[in-house]
N, C-alpha and C positions, 0 to 999 in steps of 0.2 A: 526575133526569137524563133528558136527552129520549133519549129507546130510538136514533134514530140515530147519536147521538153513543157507543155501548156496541159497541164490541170486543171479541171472542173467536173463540177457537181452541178446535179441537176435533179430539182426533184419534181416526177409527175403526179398527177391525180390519177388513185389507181382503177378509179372508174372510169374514169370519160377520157384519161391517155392525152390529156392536153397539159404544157409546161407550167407548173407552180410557180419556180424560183428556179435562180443560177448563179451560181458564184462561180469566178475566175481565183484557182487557189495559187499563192505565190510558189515558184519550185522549192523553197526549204521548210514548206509548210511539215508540219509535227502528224497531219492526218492521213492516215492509211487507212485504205478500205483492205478489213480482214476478210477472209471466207469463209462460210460458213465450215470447211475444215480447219482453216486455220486458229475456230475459236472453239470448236471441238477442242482442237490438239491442247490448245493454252489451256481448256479446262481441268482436261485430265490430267495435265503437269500441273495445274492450283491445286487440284483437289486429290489428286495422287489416287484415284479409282479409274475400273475402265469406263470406256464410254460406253458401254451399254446400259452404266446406272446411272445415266445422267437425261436431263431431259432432254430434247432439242432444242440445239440453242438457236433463239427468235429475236431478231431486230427488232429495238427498241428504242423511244427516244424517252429522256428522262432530263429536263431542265438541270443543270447545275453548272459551278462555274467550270466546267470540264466537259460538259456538252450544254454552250449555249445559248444552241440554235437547233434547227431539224435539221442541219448539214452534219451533226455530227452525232449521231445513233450509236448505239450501245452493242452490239450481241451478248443477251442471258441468257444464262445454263448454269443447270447446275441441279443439287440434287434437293438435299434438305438446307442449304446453304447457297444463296446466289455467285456466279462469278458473272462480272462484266469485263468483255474484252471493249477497250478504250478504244477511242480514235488514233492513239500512238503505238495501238497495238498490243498494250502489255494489259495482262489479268490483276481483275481485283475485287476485293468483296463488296467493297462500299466505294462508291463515286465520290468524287470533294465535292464538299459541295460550298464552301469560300474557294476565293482566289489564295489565302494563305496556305492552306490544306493543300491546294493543288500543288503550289511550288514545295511545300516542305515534302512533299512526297518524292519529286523529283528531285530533288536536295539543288535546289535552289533557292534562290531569294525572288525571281520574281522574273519577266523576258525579258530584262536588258541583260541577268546575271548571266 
């Protein structure tokens, strides 16, 4: 496999700079890492105000079955109402928190559909 085409996450301890964990992620994996602009921009198009009334949005890890592990963190923001930019990139108020919820969102039935 050509080394550019090889994914992975790694996460450290942010005190002592030593490796936690590492996953090797498959190329058509669903996870993207947003940037902190880019989960700016998703807010202010969820929430249709500028970003100057919004909080800054902070990396966050929140169990559910749509982040669940610590390889797959959240970006929050938002004002009087939360938005979390996904691991797929797309804004949303509330995370799934079944496996059903996740796929009806996605208007699937589930990863084979």
């Amino acid at each position: 496999m050509d080394r550019g085409e090889i994914q992975a996450a790694v996460i450290l301890n942010a005190y002592t700079g030593e490796l936690e964990e590492s996953i090797v992620l498959p190329s058509d994996c669903f996870f993207k890492y947003s940037t902190l602009a880019q989960a700016q921009q998703l807010a202010v198009e969820e929430l249709g105000v500028p970003q100057e009334w919004l909080n800054p949005p902070r990396l966050t890890f929140r169990q559910t079955a749509e982040t669940p592990d610590r390889f797959f963190p959240v970006w929050q923001v938002g004002l009087r109402r939360d938005v979390f930019i996904t691991p797929s990139a797309e804004s949303v108020h509330r995370l799934a928190v079944t496996e059903e919820e996740y796929w009806d969102r996605r208007g699937r039935k589930g990863p084979e559909a």
